[in-house]
C-alpha positions as CSV (number, residue, x, y, z in Angstrom):
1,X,20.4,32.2,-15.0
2,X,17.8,34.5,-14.7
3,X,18.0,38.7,-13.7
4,X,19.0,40.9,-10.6
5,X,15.2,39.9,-9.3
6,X,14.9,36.6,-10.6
7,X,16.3,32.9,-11.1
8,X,15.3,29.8,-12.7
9,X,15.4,26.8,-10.2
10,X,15.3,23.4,-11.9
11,X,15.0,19.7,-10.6
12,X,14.4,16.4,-11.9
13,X,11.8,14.4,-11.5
14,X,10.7,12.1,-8.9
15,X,8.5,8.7,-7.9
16,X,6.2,8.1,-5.5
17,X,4.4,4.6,-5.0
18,X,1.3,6.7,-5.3
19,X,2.2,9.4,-8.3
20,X,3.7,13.0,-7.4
21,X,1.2,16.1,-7.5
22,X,3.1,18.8,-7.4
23,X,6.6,20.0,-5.9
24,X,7.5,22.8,-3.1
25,X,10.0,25.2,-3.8
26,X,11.9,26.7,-0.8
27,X,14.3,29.8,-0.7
28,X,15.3,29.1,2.4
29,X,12.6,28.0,5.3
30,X,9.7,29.7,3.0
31,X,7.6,28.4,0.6
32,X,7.8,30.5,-2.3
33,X,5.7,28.1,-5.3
34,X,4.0,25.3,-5.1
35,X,4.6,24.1,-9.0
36,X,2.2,21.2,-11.1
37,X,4.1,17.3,-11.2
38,X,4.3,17.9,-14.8
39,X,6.9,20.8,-14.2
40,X,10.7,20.5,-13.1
41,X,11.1,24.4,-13.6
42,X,10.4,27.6,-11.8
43,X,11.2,31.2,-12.0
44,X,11.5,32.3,-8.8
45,X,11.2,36.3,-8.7
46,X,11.2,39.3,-6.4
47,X,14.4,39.0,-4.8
48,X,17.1,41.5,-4.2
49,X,20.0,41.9,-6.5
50,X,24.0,40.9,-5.4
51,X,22.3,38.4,-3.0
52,X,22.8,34.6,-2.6
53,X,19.7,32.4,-1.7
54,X,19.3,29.0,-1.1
55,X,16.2,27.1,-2.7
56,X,15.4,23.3,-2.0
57,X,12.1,21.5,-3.7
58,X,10.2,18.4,-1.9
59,X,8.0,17.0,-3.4
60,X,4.0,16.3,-2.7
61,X,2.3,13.2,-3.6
62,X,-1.2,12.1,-4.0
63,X,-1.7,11.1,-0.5
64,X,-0.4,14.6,0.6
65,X,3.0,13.4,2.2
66,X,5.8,15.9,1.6
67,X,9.0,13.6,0.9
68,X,12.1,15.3,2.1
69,X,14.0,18.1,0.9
70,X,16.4,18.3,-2.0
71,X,19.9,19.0,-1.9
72,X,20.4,22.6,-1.4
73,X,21.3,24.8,-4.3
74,X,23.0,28.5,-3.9
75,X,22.0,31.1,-6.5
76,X,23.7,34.5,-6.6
77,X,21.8,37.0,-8.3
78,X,23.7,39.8,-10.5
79,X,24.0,43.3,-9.5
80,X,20.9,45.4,-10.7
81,X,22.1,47.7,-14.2
């Protein structure tokens, strides 16, 4: 869900042996938000309408290691009205 600009990428939570600070989200290779441990949602905006990106998450823990990426998800965005 989301507009002809924007979507809504969600995740689920992860563990780390020393407690997640915050996730990465990806559209493609670029970072586009880093988002707080506490949220599994993110509206990602400014994109282009009738196009399909690609996002992935990873998550940062409190050491600062990245783990690896998610699965990747496709998101089409609507044609603008």
């Amino acid at each position: 869900a989301g507009s002809a600009t924007s979507v809504h990428v969600m995740w689920n939570a992860v563990t780390s042996s020393t407690g997640v600070k915050a996730y990465q989200v990806f559209r493609g290779t670029e970072k586009v938000r880093d988002v707080p441990a506490s949220e599994h949602m993110v509206d990602v905006t400014r994109l282009s309408p009738s196009t399909t990106y690609v996002f992935t998450v990873r998550a940062l823990d409190t050491a600062g290691r990245l783990g690896p990426r998610s699965r990747e998800v496709r998101a089409t965005t609507p044609a603008a009205v």
